[in-house]
C-alpha positions in Angstrom: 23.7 14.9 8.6 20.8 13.1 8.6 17.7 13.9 10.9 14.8 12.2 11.6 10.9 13.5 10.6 9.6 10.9 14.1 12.3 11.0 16.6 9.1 9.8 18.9 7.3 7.2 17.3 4.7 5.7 20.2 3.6 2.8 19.8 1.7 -0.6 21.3 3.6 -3.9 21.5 2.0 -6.8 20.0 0.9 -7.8 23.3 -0.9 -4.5 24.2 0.1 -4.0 27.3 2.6 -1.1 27.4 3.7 1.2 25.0 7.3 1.9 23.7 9.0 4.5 21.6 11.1 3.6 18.3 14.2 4.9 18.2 17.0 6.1 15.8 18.3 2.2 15.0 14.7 1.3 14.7 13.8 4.4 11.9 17.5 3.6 10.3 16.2 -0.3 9.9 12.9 0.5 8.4 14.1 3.5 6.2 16.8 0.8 4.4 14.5 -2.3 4.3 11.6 0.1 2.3 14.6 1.3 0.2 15.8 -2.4 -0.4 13.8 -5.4 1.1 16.4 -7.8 -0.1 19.5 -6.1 2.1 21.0 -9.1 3.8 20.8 -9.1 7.9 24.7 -8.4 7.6 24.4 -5.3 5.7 21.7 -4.1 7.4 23.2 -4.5 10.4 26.4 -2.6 9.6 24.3 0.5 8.3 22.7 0.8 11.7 26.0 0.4 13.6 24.4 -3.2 15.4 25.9 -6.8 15.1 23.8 -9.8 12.9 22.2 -11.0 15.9 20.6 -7.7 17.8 19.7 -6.1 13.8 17.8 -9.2 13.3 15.8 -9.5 16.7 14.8 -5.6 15.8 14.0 -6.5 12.4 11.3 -9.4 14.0 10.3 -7.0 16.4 9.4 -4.5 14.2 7.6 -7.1 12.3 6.3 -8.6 15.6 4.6 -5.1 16.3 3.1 -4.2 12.8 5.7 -1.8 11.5 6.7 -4.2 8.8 3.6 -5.6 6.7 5.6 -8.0 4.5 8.4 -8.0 1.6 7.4 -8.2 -1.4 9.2 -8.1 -5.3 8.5 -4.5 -7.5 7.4 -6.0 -10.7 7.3 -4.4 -14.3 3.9 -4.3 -15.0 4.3 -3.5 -18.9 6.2 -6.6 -19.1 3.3 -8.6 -17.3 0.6 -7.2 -19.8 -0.5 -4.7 -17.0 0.9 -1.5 -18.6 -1.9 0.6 -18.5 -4.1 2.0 -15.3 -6.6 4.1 -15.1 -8.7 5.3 -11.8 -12.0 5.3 -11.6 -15.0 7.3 -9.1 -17.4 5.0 -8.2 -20.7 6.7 -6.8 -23.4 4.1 -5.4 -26.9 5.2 -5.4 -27.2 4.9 -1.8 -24.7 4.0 1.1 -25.8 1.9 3.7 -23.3 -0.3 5.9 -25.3 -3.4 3.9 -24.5 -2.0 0.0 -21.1 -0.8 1.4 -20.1 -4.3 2.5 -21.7 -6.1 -0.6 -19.9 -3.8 -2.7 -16.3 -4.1 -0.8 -17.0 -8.3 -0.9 -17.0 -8.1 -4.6 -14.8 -5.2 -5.5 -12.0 -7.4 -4.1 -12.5 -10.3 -6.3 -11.7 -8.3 -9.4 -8.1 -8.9 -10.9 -7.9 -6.0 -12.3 -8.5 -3.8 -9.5 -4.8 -2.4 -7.7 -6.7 -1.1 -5.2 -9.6 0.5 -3.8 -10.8 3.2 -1.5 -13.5 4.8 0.0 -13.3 8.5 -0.2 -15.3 11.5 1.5 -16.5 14.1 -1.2 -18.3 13.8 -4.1 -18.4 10.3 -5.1 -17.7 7.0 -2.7 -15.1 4.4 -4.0 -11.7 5.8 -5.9 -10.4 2.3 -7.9 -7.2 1.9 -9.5 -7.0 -0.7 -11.7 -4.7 -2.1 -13.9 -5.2 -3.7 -17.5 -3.3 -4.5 -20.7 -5.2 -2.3 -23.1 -8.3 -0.8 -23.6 -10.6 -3.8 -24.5 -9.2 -5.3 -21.1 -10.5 -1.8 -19.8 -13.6 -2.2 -21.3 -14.3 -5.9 -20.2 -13.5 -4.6 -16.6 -15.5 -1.6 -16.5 -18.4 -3.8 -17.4 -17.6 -5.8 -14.2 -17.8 -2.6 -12.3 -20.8 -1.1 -13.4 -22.5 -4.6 -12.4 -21.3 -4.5 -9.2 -23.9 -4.1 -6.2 -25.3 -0.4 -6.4 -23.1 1.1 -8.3 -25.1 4.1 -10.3 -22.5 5.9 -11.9 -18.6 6.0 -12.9 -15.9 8.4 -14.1 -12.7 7.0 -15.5 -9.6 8.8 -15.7 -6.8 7.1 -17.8 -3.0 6.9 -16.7 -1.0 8.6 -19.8 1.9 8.9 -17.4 3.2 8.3 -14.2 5.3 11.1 -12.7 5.9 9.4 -9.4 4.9 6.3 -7.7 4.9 5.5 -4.5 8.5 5.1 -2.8 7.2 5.1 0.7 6.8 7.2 4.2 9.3 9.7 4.0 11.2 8.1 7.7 14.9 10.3 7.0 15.4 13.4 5.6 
């Protein structure tokens, strides 16, 4: 049997103006879309017990309210000459809303960089970037460096990934 980690799930329409609770269809639709964004309307719709039509109103609904970001394709890095990652610390040599900003502004514009985040603890930005080898690392890192206030950098390379992300854990 399958049970459900938010039976409650609160939320605020689009429009804002009253709340309303997802239910068991709902948490069913957005477990199998994360699992396979390419399930057609009809399949979905018999895995939630619903016809075509009401599945695919719920399915704009959910995206209508901000549940559903976008679909996207999973693609093989290695095979796009991104196979290697590393993360890097980034500590600025002082953090102001002004050298925060600047920095964000042209962190973003950086190819290489999968992602970024700004982090409470011992440093201020946690990178993950992405690279074909280590002279693409290299080139990079001197991009990074230059960036607005940055004063110093640890890098930690990716020898293996033992999980990646699969998504929010909906079912159990």
């Amino acid at each position: 049997m399958v049970t459900y980690r938010f039976c409650q799930i609160l939320c605020w329409g689009s429009s804002m103006s009253k709340p309303r609770t997802l239910d068991r269809i709902d948490l069913t639709i957005l477990d199998a879309l994360q699992k396979d964004g390419r399930i057609s309307n009809t399949e979905l719709a018999k895995r939630v017990n619903l016809s075509a039509s009401p599945c695919l109103e719920r399915v704009r609904r959910l995206e209508a309210d901000g549940f559903i970001k976008g679909f996207r394709a999973l693609l093989n890095h290695s095979q796009l000459k991104y196979g290697m990652s590393a993360f890097i610390q980034v500590t600025l040599d002082r953090t102001t809303a002004d050298v925060f900003n600047r920095f964000r502004k042209e962190v973003v514009k950086i190819k290489e960089v999968a992602e970024c985040h700004m982090v409470a603890g011992g440093f201020d930005y946690l990178l993950k970037l992405r690279f074909e080898n280590m002279e693409a690392y290299r080139e990079v890192l001197g991009v990074i460096v230059e960036l607005p206030a940055v004063s110093q950098t640890h890098t930690y390379v990716v020898m293996e990934n033992v999980k990646a992300d699969t998504g929010i854990p909906i079912l159990e």
